[in-house]
N, C-alpha and C positions, 0 to 999 in steps of 0.2 A: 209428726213423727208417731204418736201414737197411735194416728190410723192405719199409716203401715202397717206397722206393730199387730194392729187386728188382724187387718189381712194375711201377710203372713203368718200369725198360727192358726185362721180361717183354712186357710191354703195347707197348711198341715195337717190338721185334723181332716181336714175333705181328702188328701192323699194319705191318708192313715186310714180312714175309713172304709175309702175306695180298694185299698189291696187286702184288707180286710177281710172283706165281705168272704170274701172263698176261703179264708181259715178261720177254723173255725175250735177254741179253746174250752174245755170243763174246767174251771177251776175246783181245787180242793178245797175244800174248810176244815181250819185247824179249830179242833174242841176242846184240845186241851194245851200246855205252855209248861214246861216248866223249867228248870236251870239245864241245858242239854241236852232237853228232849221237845221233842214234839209230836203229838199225836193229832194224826190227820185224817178225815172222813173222806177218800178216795171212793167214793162209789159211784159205778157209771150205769144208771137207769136202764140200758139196754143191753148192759152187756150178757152175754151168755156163753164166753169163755171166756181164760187169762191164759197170756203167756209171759213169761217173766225169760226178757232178753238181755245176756251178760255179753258185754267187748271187754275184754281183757287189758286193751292197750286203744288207740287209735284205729280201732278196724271199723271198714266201708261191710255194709250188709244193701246189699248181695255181693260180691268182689266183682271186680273186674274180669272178665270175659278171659281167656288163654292169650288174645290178640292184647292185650289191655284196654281194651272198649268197653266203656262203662254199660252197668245192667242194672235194670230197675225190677223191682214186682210190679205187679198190675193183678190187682182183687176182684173178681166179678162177682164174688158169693162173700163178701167179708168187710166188714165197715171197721179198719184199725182208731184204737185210742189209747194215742203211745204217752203214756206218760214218766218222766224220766225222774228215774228215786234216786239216782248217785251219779254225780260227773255230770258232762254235755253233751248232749246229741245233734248233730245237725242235718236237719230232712233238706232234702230236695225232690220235690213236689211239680210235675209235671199231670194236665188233667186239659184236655182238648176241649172240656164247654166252658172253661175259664174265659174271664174275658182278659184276663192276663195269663197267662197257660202253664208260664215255669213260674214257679216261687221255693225262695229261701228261707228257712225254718228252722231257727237255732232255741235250741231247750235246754233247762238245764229245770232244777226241782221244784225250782218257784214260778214256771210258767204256765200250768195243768195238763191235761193230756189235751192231746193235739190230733183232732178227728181227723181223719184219712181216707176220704169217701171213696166208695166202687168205680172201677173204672180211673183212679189216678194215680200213675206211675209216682214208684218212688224208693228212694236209698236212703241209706243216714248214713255220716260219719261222726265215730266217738270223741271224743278231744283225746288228749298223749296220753290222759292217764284212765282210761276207757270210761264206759257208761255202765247203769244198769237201768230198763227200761222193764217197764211194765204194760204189754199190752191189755187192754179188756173190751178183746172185740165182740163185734155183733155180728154174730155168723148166719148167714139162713140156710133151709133144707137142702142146697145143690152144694153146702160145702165140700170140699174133697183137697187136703193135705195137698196130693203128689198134683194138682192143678194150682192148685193158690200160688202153690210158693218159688215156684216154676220160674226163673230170674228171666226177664227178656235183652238181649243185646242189643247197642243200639244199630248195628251192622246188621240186624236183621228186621228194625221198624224203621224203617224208610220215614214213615212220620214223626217219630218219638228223637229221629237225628237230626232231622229239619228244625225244630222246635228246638233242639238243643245249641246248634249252630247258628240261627238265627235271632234268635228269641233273647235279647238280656232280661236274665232274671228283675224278678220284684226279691229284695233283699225285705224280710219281713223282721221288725227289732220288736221284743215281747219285752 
């Protein structure tokens, strides 16, 4: 029985490991503690902007298309690292050199920020009683606003609705 027992958390940690590998966490360290409070050393080595992102309620960022066809971003000049200071956020992470392609990504303030490389589609939804989320990305010199944040449809990536329709996500537990 106990060899079981190995194998099987063998076999978990090797599938923990393995879906892993392509998320990729900062954790924060806390420096200081006190009755109510806590003070946290959030600093991300590359970052060279912040955006500080509020959901009100349970909202999808980027919404839903006119059609109701789900839309992702996709970054080619920006490296996100979302880290969530109030509520739950939950990514969904689609990225074509994965060796798993879709993954699911649930954050809430004790999971750190949650790198979002170039080139990998993605959305979040807030929980009921919304988020607030902190990015501090790494931007390089072709950044440009009205390009970055440009939502794509899946009605219009032929490949990003195949992956979607096909593909069961890696459910990723932080």
């Amino acid at each position: 029985m106990q060899l079981i027992c190995r194998y099987y958390l063998f076999g978990m940690i090797y599938a923990y490991l393995l879906y892993m590998k392509n998320i990729n966490l900062h954790k924060h360290k806390i420096f200081r503690k006190t009755k109510d409070v806590l003070f946290f050393d959030i600093t991300m080595p590359k970052s060279n902007a912040t955006d500080l992102v509020i959901h009100d309620s349970s909202a999808v960022s980027p919404p839903d298309d006119s059609l109701g066809n789900k839309q992702f971003y996709i970054h080619y000049h920006q490296v996100d690292n979302n880290r969530v200071v109030h509520g739950s956020r939950t990514f969904e992470l689609i990225n074509f050199d994965w060796d798993r392609p879709y993954q699911i990504v649930k954050l809430d303030r004790n999971s750190g920020a949650l790198k979002i490389p170039k080139k990998t589609y993605h959305r979040s939804v807030s929980c009921d009683d919304g988020s607030i989320v902190i990015n501090q990305s790494e931007r390089d010199d072709l950044f440009q606003a009205k390009k970055e944040f440009k939502p794509v449809s899946i009605a219009k990536d032929k490949k990003l609705a195949y992956i979607l329709k096909t593909v069961k996500p890696i459910i990723v537990k932080i």
